[in-house]
PLY file of the C-alpha trace (Angstrom):
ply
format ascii 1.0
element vertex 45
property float x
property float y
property float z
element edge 44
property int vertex1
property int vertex2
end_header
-40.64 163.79 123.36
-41.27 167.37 122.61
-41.12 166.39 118.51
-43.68 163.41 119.18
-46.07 165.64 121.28
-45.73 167.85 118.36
-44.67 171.08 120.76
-41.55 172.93 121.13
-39.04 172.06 123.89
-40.31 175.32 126.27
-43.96 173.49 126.52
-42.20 170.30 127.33
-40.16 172.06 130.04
-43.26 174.06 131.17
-44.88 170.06 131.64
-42.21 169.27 133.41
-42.32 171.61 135.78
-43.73 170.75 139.06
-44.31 174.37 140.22
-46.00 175.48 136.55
-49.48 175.62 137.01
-50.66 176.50 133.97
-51.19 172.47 132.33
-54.07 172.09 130.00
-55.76 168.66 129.48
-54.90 169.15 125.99
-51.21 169.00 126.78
-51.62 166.59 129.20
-53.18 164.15 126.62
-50.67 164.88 124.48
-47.64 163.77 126.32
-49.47 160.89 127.29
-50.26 160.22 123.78
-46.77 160.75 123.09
-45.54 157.85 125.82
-48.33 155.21 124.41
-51.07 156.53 126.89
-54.24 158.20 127.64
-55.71 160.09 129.83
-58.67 160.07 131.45
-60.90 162.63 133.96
-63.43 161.15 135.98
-65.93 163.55 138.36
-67.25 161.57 141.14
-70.06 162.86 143.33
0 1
1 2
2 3
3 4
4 5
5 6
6 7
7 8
8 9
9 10
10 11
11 12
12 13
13 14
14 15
15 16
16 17
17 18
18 19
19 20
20 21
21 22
22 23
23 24
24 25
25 26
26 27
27 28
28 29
29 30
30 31
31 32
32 33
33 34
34 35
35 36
36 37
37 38
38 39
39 40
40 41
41 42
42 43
43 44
């Protein structure tokens, strides 16, 4: 996965880490990208 979300292996770990709080977006749509999906953030009043 880490080679299709074009990242190393630590980032993927860091993703995959439940208690890691520092997650971008970016590499949030990036592993989804890498599983066929997409993400998408919706503010609602």
């Amino acid at each position: 996965m880490a080679t299709k979300m074009h990242t190393s292996r630590a980032a993927l770990n860091r993703l995959l880490d439940a208690t890691d709080t520092s997650l971008t977006l970016t590499t949030l749509a990036s592993a989804a990208a890498a599983l066929g999906k997409r993400v998408r953030v919706e503010l609602a009043a």
